[in-house]
C-alpha positions as CSV (number, residue, x, y, z in Angstrom):
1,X,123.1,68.9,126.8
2,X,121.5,71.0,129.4
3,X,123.7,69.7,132.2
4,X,126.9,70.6,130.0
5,X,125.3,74.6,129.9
6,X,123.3,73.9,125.9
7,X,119.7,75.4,126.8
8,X,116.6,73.9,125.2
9,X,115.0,75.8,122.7
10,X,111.6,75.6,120.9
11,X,113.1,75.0,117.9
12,X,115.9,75.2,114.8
13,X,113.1,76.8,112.2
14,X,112.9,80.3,113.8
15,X,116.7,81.7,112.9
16,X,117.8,80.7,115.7
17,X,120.6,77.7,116.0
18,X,121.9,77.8,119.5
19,X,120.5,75.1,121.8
20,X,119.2,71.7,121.8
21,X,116.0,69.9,120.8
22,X,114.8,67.3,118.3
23,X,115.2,68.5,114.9
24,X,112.3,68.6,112.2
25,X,113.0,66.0,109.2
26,X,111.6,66.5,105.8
27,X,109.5,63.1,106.3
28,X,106.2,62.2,104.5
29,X,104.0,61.7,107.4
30,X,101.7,59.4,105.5
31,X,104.8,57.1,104.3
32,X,106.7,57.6,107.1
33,X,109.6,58.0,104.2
34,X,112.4,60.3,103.7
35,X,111.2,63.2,101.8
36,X,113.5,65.2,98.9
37,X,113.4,67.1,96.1
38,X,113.2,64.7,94.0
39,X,109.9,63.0,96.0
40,X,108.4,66.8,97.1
41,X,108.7,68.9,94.1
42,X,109.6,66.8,90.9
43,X,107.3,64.0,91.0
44,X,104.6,67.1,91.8
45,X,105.6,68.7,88.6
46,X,105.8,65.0,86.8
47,X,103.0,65.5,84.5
48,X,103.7,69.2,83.7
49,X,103.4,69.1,79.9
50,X,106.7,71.1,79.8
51,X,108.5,68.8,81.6
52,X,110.7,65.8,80.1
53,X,112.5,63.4,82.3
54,X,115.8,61.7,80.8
55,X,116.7,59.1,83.5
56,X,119.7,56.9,83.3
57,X,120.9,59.7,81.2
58,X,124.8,61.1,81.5
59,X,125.8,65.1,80.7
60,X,129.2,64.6,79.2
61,X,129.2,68.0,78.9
62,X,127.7,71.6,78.1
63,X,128.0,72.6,74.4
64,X,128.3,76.2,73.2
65,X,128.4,78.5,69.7
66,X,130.8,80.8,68.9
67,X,129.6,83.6,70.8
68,X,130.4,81.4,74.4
69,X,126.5,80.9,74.7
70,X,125.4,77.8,75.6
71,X,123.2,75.5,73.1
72,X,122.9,72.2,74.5
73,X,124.2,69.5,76.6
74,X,125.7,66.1,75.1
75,X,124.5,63.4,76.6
76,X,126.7,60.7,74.5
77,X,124.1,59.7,72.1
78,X,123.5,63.2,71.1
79,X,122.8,66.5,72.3
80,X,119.9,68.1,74.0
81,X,119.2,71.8,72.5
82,X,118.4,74.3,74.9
83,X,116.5,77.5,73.7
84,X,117.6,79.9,76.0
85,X,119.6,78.0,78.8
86,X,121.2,75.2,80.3
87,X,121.2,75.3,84.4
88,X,123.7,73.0,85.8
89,X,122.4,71.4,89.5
90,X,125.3,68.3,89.5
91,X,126.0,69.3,92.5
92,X,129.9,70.1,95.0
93,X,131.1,67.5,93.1
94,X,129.7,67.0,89.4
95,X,128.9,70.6,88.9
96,X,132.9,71.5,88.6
97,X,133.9,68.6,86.7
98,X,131.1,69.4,84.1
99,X,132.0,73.2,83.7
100,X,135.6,71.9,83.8
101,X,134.7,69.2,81.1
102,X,132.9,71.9,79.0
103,X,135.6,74.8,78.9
104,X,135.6,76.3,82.0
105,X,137.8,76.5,84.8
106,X,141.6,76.5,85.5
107,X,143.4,76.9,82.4
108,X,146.6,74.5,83.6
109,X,143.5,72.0,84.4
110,X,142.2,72.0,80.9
111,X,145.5,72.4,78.8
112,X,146.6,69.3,80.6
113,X,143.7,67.5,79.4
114,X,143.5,69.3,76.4
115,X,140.3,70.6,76.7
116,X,139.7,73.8,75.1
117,X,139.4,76.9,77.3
118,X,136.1,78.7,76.6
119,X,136.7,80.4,80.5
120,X,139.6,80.5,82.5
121,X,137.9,80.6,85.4
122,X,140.7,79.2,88.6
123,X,138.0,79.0,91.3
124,X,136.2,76.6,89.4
125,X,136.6,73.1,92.3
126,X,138.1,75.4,94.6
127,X,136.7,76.5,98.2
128,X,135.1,73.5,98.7
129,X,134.0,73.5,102.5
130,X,132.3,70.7,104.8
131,X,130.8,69.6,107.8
132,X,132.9,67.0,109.4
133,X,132.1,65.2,112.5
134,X,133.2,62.5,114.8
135,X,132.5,60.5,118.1
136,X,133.0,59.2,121.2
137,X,130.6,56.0,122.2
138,X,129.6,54.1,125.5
139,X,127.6,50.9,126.5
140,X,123.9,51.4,127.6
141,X,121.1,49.4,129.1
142,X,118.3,50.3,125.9
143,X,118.1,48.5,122.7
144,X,119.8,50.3,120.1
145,X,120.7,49.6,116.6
146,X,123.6,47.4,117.7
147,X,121.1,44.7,118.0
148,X,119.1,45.8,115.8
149,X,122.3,45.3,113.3
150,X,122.9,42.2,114.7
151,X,120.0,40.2,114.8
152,X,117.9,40.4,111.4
153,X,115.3,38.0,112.3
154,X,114.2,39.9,115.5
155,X,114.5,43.0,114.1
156,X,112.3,41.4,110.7
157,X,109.8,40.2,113.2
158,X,109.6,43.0,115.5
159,X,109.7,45.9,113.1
160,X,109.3,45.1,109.7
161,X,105.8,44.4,109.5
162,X,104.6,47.0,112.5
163,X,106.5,49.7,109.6
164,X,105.1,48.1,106.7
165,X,101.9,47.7,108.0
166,X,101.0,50.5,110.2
167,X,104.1,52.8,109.4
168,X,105.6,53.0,112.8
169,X,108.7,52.0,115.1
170,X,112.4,52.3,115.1
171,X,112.5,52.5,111.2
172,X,110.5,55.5,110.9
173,X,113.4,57.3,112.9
174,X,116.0,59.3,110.9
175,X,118.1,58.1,113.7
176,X,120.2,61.1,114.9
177,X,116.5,63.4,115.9
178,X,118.3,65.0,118.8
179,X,120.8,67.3,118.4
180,X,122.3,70.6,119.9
181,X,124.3,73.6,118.4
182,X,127.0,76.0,120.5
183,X,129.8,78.5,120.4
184,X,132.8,76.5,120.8
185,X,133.6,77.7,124.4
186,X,136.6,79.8,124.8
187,X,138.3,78.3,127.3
188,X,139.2,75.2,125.3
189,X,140.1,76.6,122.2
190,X,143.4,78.4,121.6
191,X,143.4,82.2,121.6
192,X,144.2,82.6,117.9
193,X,141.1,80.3,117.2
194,X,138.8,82.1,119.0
195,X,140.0,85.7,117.0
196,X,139.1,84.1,113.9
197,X,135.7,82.7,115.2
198,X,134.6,85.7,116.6
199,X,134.8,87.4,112.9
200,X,131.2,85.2,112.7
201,X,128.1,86.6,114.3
202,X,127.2,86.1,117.6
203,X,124.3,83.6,116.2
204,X,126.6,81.3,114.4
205,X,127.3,78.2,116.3
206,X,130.6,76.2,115.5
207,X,129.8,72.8,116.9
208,X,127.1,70.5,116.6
209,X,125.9,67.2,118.3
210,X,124.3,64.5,117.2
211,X,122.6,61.4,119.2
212,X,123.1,58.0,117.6
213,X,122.0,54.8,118.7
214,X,125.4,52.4,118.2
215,X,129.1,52.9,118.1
216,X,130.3,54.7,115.2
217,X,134.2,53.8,115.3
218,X,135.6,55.1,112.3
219,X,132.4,55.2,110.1
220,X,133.7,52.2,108.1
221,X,130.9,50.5,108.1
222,X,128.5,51.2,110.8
223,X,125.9,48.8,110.6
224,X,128.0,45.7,109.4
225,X,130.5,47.0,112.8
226,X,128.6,47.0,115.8
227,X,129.7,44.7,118.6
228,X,128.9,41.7,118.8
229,X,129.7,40.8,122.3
230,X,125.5,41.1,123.7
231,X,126.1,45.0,124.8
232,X,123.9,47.8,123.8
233,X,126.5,51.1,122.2
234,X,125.2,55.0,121.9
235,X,127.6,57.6,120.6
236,X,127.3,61.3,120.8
237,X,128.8,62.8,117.3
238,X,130.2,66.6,117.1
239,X,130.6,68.3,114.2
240,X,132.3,71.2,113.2
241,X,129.8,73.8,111.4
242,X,132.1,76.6,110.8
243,X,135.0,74.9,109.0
244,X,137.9,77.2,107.6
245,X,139.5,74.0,106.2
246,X,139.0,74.1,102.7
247,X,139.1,71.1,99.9
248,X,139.4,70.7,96.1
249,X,137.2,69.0,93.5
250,X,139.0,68.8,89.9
251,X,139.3,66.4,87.0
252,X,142.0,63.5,85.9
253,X,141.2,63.2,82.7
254,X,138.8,64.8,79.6
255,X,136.0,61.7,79.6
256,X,133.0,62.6,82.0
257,X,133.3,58.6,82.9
258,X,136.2,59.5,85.1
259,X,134.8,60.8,88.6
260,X,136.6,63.8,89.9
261,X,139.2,63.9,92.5
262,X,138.0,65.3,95.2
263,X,140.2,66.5,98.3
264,X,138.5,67.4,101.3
265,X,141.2,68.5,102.9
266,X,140.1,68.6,106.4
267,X,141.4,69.8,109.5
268,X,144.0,71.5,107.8
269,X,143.8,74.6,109.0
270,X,144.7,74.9,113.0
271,X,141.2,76.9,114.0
272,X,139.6,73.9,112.9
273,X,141.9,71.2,114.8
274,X,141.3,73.7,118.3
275,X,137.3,73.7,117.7
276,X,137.5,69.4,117.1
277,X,139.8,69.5,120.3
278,X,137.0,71.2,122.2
279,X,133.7,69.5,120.9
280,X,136.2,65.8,121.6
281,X,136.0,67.1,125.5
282,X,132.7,68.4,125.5
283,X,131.3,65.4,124.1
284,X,133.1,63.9,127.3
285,X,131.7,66.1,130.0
286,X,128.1,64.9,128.2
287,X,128.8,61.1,128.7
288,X,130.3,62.3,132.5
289,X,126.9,64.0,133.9
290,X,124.5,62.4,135.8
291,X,122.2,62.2,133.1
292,X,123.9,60.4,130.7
293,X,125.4,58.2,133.4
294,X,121.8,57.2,134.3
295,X,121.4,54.5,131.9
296,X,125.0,53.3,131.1
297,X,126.2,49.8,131.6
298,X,129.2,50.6,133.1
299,X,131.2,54.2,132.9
300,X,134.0,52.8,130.4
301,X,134.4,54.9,127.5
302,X,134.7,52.6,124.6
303,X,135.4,54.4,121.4
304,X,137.7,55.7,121.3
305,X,138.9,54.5,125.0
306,X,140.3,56.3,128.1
307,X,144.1,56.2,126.8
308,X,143.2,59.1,124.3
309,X,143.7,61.7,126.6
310,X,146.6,64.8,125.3
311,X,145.6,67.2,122.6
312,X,147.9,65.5,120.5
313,X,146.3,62.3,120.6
314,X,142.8,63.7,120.6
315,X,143.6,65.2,117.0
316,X,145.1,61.8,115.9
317,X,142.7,60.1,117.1
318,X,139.5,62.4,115.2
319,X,141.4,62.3,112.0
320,X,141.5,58.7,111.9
321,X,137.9,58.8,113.0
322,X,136.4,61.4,110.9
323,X,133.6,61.3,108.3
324,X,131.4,64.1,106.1
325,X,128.3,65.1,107.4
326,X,127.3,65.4,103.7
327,X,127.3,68.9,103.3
328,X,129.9,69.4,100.9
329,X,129.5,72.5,99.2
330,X,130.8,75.9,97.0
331,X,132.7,74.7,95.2
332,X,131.6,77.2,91.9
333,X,131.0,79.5,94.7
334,X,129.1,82.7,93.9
335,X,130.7,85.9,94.0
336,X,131.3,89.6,92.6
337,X,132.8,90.1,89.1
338,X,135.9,91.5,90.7
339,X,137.0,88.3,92.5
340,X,139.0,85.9,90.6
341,X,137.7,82.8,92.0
342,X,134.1,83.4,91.6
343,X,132.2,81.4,89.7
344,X,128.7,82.9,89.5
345,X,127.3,85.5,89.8
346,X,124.0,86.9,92.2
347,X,122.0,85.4,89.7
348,X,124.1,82.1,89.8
349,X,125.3,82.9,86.3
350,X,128.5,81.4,85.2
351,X,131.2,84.3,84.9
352,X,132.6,84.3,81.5
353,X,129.9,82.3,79.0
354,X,126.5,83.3,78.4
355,X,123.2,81.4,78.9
356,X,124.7,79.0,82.2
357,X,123.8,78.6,85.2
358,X,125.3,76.3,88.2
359,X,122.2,76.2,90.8
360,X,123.1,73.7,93.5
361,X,124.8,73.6,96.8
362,X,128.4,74.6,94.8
363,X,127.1,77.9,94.1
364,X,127.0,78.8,97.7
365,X,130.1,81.5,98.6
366,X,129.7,79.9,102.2
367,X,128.5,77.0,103.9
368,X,125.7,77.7,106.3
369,X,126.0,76.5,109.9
370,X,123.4,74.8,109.8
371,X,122.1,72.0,107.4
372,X,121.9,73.8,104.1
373,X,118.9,71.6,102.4
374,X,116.4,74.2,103.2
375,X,118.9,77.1,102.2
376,X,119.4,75.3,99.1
377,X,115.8,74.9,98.3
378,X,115.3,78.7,99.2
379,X,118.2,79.5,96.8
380,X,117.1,77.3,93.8
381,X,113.3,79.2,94.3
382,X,115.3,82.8,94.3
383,X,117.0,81.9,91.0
384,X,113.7,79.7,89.0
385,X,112.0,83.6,90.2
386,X,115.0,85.5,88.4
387,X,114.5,82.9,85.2
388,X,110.5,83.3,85.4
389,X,111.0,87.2,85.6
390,X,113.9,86.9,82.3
391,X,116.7,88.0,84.7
């Protein structure tokens, strides 16, 4: 990264996105597990006497009076009675469907299903935006998870019991810990893209990278698709982190049992394709500098291969090639009263009912550059203060 002009920086905690380093995980230190919200800050709360749990439990939907106030969820076998309000945290993809389910959304959505409309609300699956990333992989002379993936029983006797025992090794790694944010430079994208981008703020990066210990291909299934031909694969991953593609999330039918249709619609719009373009040939120049040549078995690019060389094919080739960085979002995206495809409002109050909420990663009016767990987790705090102080 530094050879390709990404500086090293102290860190990604301090406001400050632009650089390279390893990244801070939300990792238990004594399990040497993957940490969440579920793990950090329900289980903490577990034993709350005001808290009841409901598990393998399904919100058909949210149930309201005649005044458009909201009473209760049904879960199926009956309904759960709120006393003041429901707060909906489905998340980019549930949260719509369940407002859409209960009333609320596009009014050609629900007539079609014949679903009463309580609030004709069209933004309601709308805006959704994404990370998306992709990668290029070569052969290297360190063990990565390609023979990790394909060999079990040395990868049972070498690091099963030294994690289980002593919680250490390769399976305490999240796997992609280094990782580097930039401007998309603006000599490889087109001069229309680079208009748009520069609406951002200087600080806002467009591309990421990620390091990843095996070939990727087209995300199929990457541990079952590693190589089996005795060689060691590493890919570097770029990802586009200020997407103006944006996706839909609605409903095919009135029975919560159904899962939405989701349309992700990337790389639709053209500043998009330019930025994937660039990060393609600056993941290149990575793999071409001495650094990364340093430990490759040979200098053969093989994923996706030397014959992908045009703008053309680079495109084709990332669309084919492409998969979610899991950051799908805003999709019930917050906004003033005034705009028509708002959902919530500051307060994440759903526009047009009383006594809702949407709290999750669909509230957000836009995606965050970087990755939007802790800006979630700061939001969700914001909004339990507003319900603490009767806001």
């Amino acid at each position: 990264m530094n050879a390709i002009g990404i500086a090293t920086v102290q860190d990604f905690n301090s406001g400050s996105l632009l650089g390279t380093q390893y990244c801070s995980s939300t990792i238990r230190a004594s399990e040497q597990k993957r940490d969440s919200s579920e793990t950090s800050f329900l289980r903490e709360a577990a034993f709350r006497p005001n808290l009841k749990v409901f598990t393998l439990t399904r919100a058909h939907k949210i149930i309201f009076n005649e005044d458009k106030q909201a009473t209760g969820v049904d879960i199926g076998l009956g309904v759960l009675t709120a006393r003041k309000e429901v707060i909906l945290s489905a998340g980019a993809f549930h949260s719509p469907q369940l407002l859409m389910l209960s009333g609320i959304g596009p009014k050609e959505t629900l007539d079609r299903y014949k679903i009463p409309v309580l609030a004709d609300r069209s933004g309601v699956g709308q805006n959704m935006q994404d990370h998306v990333m992709f990668g290029i992989t070569y052969r290297y002379n360190v063990e990565t998870l390609t023979r990790l993936a394909n060999d079990p029983i040395y990868t049972a006797l070498k690091f099963t019991v030294d994690y289980t025992l002593f919680r250490r090794g390769v399976f305490t790694s999240p796997v992609a810990d280094f990782i580097a944010w930039e401007k998309a430079p603006r000599n490889l994208i087109t001069p229309e893209a680079a208009a748009v981008l520069d609406r951002y703020p200087a600080s806002w990066p467009e591309i990421e990278y990620f390091s990843t210990p095996g070939l990727v291909g087209d995300f199929s299934n990457v541990l079952l698709s590693q190589p089996k031909d005795g060689y060691q694969y590493a890919s570097i991953l770029g990802a586009l982190v200020a997407p103006l593609s944006r996706g839909t999330v609605t409903i095919k039918s009135n029975s919560i049992f159904d899962l939405p249709v989701i349309n992700p619609n990337w790389l639709t719009d053209p500043t998009d394709v330019s930025v994937a373009i660039a990060a393609f040939k600056r993941m290149r120049a990575a793999f071409a500098t001495d650094a990364m040549r340093a430990g490759q078995s040979d200098q053969n690019e093989y994923a996706p291969g030397a014959q992908v060389q045009t703008d053309a094919q680079i495109i084709d080739t990332i669309r084919n090639n492409s998969m979610t960085v899991w950051h799908a979002s805003c999709t019930c995206k917050m906004g003033r009263t005034d705009d028509a495809m708002a959902v919530v409002d500051t307060r994440a109050r759903v526009f047009g009912v009383k006594g809702l909420r949407v709290v999750d990663a669909s509230s957000m009016a836009l995606l965050p550059a970087g990755h939007p767990q802790s800006t979630i987790y700061a939001f969700a705090e914001k909004i339990a203060d507003d319900i603490k102080n009767g806001r």
